[in-house]
N, C-alpha and C positions, 0 to 999 in steps of 0.2 A: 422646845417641844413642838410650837408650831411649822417650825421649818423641815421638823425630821417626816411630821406629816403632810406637809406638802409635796416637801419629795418623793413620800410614798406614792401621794396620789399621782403627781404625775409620772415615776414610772410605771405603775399599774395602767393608768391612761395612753401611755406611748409606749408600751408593748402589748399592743395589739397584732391579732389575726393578721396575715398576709397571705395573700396568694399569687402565685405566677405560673399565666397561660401560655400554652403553645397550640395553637390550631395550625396544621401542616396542609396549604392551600391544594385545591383538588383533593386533596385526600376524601375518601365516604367512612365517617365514623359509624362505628357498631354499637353494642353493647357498653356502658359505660362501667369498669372494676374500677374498685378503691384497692388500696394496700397502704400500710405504714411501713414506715421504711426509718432502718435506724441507722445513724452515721457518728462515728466516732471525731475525736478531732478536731472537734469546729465545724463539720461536716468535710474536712478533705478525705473520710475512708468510711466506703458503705461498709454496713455491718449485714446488709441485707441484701436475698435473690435478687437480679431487675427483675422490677414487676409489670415488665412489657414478653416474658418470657414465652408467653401462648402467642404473642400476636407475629403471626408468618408472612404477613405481608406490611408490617412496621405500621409504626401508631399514627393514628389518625389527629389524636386530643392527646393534649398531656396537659395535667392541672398539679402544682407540687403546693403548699401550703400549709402554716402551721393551725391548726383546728382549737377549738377549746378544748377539747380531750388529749391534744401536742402541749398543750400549753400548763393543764393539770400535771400531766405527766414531767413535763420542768418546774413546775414549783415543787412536787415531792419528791424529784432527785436534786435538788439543789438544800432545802430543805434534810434531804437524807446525807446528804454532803456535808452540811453544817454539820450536824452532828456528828457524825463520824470525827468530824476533824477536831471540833472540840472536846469529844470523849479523847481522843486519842493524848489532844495537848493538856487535858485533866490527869489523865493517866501516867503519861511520859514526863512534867515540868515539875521538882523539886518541888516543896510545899512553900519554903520561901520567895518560888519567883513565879506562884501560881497567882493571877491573880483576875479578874472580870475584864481587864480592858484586852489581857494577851490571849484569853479564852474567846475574847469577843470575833477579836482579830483575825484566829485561825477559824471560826465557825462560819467569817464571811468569806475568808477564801477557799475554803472547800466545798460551802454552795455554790459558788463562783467558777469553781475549778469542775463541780460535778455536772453542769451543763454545758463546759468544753466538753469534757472527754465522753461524754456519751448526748444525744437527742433525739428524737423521734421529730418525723416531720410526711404528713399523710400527701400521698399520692393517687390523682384520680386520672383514668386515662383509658381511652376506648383505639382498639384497633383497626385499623383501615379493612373495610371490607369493598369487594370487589361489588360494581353496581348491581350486578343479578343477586348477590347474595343481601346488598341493601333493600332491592326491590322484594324482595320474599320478607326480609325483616319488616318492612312496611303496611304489609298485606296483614300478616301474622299482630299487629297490635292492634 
């Protein structure tokens, strides 16, 4: 028992928040927009607009990172996952070969499996604005 709650703890403790910057040198940032952005796959397929799509003269900041509101949102589809899978192997598995360990089994791989196939992951990112249009921004705060 001790060891199943250590391991919880440390992976609760090493899945932590991340984030990764891009500041694009010379660029003059503007306004700064958030967007969540969802990506299927592992993330190799956005599910979502880019959400650089306003900025006409290409981004200034780019910030992509998983949030505690990314990170809720994976424990209740991985959580939503288990269940599905284990409703499904209660449902589908003969009563003779039903049993807590094969139930257990598929409820961790379809938590497992439900934060591949879909994620959220929040992007923050301000668009290059041209210096006269920085200079007004300036005045104006």
């Amino acid at each position: 028992m001790k060891s199943k709650l250590s391991i919880t703890v440390i992976v609760l403790l090493s899945s932590a928040c991340y984030t990764t910057r891009l500041n694009v040198p010379g660029a003059t940032p503007g306004e700064v927009h958030a967007d969540r952005q969802w990506f299927a796959l592992a993330g190799a397929k956005s599910m979502s607009d880019p959400a650089n799509a306003e900025c006409e003269d290409g981004i200034a900041y780019v910030e992509s990172g998983l949030t505690g509101t990314d990170f809720l949102i994976n424990v209740g589809l991985a959580v939503l996952g288990a269940g599905i899978a284990a409703g499904v192997t209660y449902a589908t598995v003969d009563e003779n070969h039903r049993n807590f360990n094969t139930i257990r089994a598929t409820a961790n791989a379809g938590g497992a499996l439900a934060g591949f196939l879909i994620a959220p992951r929040t992007i923050r990112y301000a668009c290059h604005v041209h210096s006269s249009a920085a200079e007004e921004n300036q005045h104006t705060r």
